[in-house]
N, C-alpha and C positions, 0 to 999 in steps of 0.2 A: 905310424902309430905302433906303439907296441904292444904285444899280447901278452897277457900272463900265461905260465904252462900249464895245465891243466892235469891235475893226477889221474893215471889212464883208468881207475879201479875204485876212488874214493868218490862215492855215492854221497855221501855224509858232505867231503868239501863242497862239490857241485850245488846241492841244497841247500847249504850254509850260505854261497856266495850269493843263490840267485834269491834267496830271502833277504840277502841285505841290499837288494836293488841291482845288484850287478849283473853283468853278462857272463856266462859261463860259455868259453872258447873249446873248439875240441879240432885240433888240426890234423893231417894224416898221418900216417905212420910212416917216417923215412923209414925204416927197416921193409916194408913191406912195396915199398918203392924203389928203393935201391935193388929190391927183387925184382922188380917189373922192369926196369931198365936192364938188367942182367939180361932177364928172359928175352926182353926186344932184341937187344944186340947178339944174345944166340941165333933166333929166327933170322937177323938181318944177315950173319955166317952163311948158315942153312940158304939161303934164298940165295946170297952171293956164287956159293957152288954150285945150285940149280941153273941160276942165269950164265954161269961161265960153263957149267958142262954137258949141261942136255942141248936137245936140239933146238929149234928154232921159237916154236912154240913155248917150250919149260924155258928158253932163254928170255922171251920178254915178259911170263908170268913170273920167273925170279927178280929179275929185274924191278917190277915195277911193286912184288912182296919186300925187295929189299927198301926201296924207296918209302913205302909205307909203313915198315916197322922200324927206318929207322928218323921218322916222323915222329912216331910213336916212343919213339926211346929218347930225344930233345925235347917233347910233351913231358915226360915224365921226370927229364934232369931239370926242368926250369922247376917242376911242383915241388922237386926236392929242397931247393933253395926258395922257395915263397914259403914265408911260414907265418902268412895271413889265415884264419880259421875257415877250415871247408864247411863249417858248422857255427852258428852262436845259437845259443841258446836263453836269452832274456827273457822278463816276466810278463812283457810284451809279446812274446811266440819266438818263432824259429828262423833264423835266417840260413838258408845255405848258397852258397859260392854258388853251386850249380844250378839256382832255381834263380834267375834271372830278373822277376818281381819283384824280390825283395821279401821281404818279411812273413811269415806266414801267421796269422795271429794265431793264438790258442783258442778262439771261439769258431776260428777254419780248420781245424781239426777234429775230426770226425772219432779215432782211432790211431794208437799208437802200436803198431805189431812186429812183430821180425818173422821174419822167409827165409830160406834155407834153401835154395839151388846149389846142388850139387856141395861141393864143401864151402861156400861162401854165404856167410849170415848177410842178410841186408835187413835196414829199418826202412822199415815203407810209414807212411804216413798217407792214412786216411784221410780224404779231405771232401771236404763241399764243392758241388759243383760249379759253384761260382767263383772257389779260388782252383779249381783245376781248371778251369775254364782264364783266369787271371795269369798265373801260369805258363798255360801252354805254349803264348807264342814265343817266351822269353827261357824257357824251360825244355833240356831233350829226358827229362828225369819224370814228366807225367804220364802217369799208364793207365792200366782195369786192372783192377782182379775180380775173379768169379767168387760169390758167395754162395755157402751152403743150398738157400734157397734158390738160386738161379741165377739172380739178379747181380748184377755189376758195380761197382765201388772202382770213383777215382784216386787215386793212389799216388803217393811223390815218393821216389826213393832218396833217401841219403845217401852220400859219396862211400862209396869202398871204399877203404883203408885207414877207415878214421880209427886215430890211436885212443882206443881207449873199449874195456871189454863191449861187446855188442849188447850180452844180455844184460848187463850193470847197467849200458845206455840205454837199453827200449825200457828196463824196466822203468827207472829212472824219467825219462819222458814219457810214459804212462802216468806216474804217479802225478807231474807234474799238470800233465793236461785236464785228469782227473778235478786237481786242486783248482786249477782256473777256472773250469769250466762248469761247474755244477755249483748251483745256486745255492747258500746258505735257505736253510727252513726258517 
């Protein structure tokens, strides 16, 4: 199947397209991948001269660090050549790669917000307990977050490294949950 490309920035096309029925695709960012595979294959170095020059102990933790980042670096060459969407976005609701269920509709969205750990934006998506509960066995992207009042909210993250700005996107799937889900008067 082929995907159309998606402008990383234009707020305006994304609306246009999913008002005329279509699906609005958002895939990762090979720039931001091709970093992550770099980083991996540095650690998999690092870990190689742990396991060849320390002692017995640092040799089977480099060893088995080397093995696992460079796991992690053939994870991340196959995502650079799949260029199926880590995201759709339909008028129907949400689909993501890593949420296992399938579809997330727009009346199982609760809230569309972004979070900020450390230098990394992420979009969470507030959801009802009955689609994080749908979810979860199919899903390692369902969490909590605490609310002001105390009380706990299930929560789906989006994939890191989706190309295209964070806040153009949360805003953008705010508006758009907003528009589905509140009843005309």
């Amino acid at each position: 199947m082929e995907y159309m490309s998606t402008p990383k920035n234009d707020v305006d096309a994304w609306a246009t397209t999913l008002e005329h029925g279509h699906s609005v695709p958002f895939t990762l960012s090979r720039g931001k991948t091709a970093l992550t595979i770099l980083l991996c294959l540095l650690f998999v170095l690092i870990a190689l001269a742990f396991a060849l020059l320390g002692d017995t102990l640092v040799q089977i933790v480099g060893w088995i660090a080397a093995l696992l980042f460079l796991g992690l670096a053939v994870f991340h060459i196959r995502r650079l050549f799949v260029r199926t969407p880590a995201v759709t976005v339909s008028p129907e609701g949400i689909t993501m790669t890593s949420a296992g269920a399938g579809l997330i509709p727009w009346s199982q969205i609760l809230e569309v917000d972004a979070m900020k750990q450390d230098s990394v934006v992420q979009i969470v998506l507030a959801v009802t307990e009955q689609e994080a509960e749908r979810q979860a066995p199919a899903s390692i992207v369902t969490g909590e977050r605490e609310l002001e009042d105390g009380s706990t909210q299930k929560v789906l993250l989006l994939p890191v490294g989706i190309a295209a700005s964070k806040p153009a996107l949360t805003s953008w799937l705010d508006q758009e949950h907003r528009a589905r889900t509140t009843t005309p008067a």
